[in-house]
N, CA and C of each residue as an Amber inpcrd file, in Angstrom:
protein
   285
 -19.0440000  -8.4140000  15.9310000 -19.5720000  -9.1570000  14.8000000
 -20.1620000  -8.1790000  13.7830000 -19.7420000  -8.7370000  12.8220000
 -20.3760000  -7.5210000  11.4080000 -21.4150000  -7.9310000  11.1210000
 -22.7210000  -6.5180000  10.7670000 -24.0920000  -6.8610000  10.2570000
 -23.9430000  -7.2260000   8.6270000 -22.9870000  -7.1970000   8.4510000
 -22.5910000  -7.2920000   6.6190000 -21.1750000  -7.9200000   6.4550000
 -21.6200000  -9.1670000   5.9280000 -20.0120000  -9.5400000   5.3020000
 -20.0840000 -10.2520000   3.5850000 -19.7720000 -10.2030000   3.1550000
 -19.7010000 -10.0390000   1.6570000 -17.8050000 -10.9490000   1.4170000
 -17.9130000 -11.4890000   0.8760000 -16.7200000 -12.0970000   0.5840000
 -16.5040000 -12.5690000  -1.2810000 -15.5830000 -11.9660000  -1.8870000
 -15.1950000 -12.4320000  -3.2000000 -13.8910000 -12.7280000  -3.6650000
 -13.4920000 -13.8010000  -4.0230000 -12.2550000 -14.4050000  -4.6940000
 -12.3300000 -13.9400000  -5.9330000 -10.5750000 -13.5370000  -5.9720000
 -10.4500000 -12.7370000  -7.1020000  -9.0970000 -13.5150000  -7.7160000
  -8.3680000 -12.9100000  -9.0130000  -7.1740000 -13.6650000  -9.5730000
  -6.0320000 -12.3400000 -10.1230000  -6.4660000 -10.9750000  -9.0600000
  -5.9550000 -10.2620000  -9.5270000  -4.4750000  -9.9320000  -8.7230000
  -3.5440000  -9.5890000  -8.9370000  -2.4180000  -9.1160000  -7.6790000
  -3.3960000  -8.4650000  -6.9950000  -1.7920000  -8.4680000  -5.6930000
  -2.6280000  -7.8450000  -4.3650000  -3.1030000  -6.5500000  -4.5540000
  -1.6780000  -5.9400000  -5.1530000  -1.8450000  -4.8040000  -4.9700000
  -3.3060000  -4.1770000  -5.9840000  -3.1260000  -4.7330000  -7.2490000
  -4.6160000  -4.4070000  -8.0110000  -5.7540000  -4.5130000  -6.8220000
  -5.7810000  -5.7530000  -6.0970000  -6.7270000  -5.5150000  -5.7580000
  -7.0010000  -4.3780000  -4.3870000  -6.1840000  -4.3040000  -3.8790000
  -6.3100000  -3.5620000  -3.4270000  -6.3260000  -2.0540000  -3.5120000
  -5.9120000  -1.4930000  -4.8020000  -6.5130000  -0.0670000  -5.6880000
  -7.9180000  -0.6070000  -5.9960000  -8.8390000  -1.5810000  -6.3690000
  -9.8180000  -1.8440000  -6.3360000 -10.4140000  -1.3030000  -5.1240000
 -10.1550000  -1.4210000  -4.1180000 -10.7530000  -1.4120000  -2.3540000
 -10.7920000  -0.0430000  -2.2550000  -9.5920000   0.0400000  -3.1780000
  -9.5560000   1.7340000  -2.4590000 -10.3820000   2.5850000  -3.2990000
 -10.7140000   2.3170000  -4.3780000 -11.8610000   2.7980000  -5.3510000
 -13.1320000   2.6630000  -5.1080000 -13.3110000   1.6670000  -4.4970000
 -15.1210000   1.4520000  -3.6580000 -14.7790000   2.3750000  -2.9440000
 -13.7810000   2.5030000  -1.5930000 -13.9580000   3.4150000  -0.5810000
 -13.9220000   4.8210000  -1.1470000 -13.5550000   5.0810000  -1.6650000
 -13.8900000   6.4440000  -2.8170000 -14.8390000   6.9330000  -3.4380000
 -15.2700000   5.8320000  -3.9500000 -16.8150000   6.3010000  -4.2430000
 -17.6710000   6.4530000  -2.9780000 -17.6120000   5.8390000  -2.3900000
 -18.6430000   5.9280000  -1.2050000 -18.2680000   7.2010000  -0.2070000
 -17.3590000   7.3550000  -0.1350000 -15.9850000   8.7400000   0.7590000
 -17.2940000   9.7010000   0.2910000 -17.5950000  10.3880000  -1.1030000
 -18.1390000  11.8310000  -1.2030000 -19.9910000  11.1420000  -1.0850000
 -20.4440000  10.0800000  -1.7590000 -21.8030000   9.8020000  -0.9640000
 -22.4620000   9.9250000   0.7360000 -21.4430000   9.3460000   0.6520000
 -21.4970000   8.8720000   2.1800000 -21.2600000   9.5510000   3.4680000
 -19.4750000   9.8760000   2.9330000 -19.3020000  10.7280000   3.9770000
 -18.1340000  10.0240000   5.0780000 -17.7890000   8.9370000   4.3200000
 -17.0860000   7.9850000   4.8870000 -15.4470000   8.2110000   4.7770000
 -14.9980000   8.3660000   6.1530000 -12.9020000   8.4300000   6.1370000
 -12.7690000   6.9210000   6.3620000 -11.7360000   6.8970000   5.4850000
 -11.1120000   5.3310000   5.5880000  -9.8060000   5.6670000   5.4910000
  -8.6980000   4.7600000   6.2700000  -7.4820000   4.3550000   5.8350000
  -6.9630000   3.0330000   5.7070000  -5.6780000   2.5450000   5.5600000
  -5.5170000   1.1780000   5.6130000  -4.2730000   1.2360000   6.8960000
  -5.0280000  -0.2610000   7.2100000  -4.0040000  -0.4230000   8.3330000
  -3.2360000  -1.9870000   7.5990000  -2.1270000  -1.7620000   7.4570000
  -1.4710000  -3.0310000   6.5830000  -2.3780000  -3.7730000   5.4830000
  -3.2870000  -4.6600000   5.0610000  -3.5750000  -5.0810000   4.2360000
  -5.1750000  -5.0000000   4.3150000  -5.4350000  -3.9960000   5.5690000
  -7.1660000  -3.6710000   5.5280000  -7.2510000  -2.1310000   5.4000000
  -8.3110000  -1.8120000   4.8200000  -8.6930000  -0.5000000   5.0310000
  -9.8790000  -0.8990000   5.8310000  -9.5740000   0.3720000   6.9190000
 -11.0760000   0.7140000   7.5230000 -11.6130000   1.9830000   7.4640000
 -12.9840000   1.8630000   7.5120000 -13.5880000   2.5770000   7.5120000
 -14.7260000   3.2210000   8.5470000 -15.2260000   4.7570000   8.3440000
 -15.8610000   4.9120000   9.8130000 -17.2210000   6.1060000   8.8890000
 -17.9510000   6.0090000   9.2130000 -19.0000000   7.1860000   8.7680000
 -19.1460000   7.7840000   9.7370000 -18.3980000   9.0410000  10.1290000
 -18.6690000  10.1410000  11.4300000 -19.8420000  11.0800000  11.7390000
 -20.4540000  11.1440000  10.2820000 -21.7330000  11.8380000  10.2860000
 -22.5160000  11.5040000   8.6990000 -23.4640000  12.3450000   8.7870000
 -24.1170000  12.2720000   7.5000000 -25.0000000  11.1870000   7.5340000
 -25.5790000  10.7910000   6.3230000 -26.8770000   8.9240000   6.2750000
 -26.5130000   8.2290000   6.8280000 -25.0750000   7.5690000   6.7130000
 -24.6310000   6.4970000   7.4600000 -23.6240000   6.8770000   8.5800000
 -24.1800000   7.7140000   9.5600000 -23.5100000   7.9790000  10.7150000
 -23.6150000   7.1530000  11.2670000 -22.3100000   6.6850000  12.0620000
 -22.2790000   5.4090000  12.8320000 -21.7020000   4.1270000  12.0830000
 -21.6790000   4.2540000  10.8380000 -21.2530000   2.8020000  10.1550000
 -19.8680000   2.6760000  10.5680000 -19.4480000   1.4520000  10.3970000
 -18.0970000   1.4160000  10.6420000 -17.6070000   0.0540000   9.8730000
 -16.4250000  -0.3890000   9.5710000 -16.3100000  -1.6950000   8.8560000
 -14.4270000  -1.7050000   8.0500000 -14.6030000  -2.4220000   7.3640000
 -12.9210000  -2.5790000   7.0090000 -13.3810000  -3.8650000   5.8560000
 -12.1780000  -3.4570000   4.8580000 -12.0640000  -4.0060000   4.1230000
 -11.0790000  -5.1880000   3.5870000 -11.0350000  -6.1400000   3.9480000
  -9.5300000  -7.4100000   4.1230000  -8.8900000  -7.4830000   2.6730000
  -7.9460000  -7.7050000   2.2630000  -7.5240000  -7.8620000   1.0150000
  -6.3310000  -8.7610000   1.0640000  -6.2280000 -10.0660000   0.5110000
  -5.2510000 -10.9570000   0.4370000  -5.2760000 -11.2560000  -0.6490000
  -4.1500000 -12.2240000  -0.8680000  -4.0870000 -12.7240000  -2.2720000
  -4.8940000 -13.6270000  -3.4770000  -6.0630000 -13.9830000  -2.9170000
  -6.8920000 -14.5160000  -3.3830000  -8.2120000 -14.1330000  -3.3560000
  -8.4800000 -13.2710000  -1.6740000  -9.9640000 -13.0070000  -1.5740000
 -10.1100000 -11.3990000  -1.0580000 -11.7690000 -10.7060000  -1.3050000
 -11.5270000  -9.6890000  -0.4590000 -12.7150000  -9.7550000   0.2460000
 -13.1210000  -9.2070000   1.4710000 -13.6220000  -9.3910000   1.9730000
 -14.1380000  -8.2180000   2.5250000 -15.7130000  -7.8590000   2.6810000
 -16.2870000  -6.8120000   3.0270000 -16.9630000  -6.6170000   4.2690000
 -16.7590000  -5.9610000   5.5780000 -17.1140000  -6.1350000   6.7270000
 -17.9420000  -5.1060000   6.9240000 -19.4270000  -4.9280000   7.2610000
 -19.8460000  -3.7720000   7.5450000 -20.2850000  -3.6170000   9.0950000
 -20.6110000  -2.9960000  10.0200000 -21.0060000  -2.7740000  11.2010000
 -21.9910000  -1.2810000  11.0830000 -23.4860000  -1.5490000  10.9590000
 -24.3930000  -0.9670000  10.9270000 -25.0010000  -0.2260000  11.8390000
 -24.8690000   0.6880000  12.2770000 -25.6400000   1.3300000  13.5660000
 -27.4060000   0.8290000  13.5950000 -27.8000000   0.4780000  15.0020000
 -28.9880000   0.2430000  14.5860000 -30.3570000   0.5870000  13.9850000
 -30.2410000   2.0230000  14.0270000 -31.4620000   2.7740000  13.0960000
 -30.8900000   2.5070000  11.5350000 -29.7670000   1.9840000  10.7750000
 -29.7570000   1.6550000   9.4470000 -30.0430000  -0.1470000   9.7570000
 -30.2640000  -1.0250000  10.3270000 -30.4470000  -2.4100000  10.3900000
 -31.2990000  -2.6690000   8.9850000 -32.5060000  -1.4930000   9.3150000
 -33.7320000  -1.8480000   8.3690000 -33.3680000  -1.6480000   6.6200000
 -31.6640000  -1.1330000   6.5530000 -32.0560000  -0.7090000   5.0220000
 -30.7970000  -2.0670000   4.6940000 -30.1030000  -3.2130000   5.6490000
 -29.2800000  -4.0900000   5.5860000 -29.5500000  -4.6270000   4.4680000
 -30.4160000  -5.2880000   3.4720000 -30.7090000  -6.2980000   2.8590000
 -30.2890000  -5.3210000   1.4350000 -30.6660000  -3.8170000   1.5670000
 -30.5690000  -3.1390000   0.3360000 -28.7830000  -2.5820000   0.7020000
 -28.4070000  -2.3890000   1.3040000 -26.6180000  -2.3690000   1.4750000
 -25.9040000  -3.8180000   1.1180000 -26.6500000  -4.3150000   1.6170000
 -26.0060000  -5.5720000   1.2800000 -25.6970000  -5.9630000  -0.4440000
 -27.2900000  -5.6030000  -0.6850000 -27.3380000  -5.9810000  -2.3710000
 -26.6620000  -4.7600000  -2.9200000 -26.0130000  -3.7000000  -2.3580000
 -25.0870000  -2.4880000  -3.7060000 -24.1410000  -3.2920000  -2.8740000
 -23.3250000  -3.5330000  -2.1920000 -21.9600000  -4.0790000  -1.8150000
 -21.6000000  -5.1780000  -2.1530000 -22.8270000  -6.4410000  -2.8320000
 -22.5840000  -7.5430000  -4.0750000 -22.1250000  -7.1350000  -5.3150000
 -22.8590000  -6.2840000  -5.8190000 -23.0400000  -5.4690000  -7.2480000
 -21.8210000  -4.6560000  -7.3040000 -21.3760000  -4.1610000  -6.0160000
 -19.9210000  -2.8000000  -6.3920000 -18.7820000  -4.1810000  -6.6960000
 -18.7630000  -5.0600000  -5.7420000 -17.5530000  -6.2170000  -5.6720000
 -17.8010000  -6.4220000  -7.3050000 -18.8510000  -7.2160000  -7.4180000
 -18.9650000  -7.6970000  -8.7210000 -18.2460000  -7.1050000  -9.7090000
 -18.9370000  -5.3500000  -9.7200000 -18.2100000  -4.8430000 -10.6530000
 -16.4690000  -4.7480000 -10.8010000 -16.0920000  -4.1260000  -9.8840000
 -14.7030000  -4.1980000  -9.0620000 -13.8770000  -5.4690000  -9.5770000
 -13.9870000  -6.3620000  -9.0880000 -13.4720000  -7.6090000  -9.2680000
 -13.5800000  -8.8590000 -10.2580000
């Protein structure tokens, strides 16, 4: 079960949206520290070290919605409410 899920309907093609997905995971890749790939129509993602060592999550992308899954290691639980609110705000922008 994910400590973060975030969900937004969009009206863009798939594929847009999904260069969208891959542009969040990009920005976050040199912050963060985060490798992602896609496995058919998700990218996942893993933070192996660095602030968010331990995160892990994937990103869904269909034709209408995308959907943001996070899995928080438990020493980040406490900063959930403030991940949560930049992963509203990145979609927002994004989409």
């Amino acid at each position: 079960m994910a400590t973060i899920e975030v969900r937004r309907r969009h009206s863009l093609s798939t594929e847009e949206a999904r260069k969208r997905a891959e542009e969040l995971a990009k920005s976050l890749e040199g912050k963060l520290g985060l490798e992602w790939h896609w496995e058919g129509d998700r990218l996942v993602f893993e933070a192996p070290g660095g602030a968010a060592k331990g995160t892990k999550g994937a990103v869904h992308v269909t034709t209408d919605e995308v959907c943001v899954e996070i899995d928080l290691p438990f020493f980040l639980r406490m900063v959930k409410g403030k991940v949560e609110s930049k992963v509203r705000e990145k979609l927002d922008r994004l989409l």
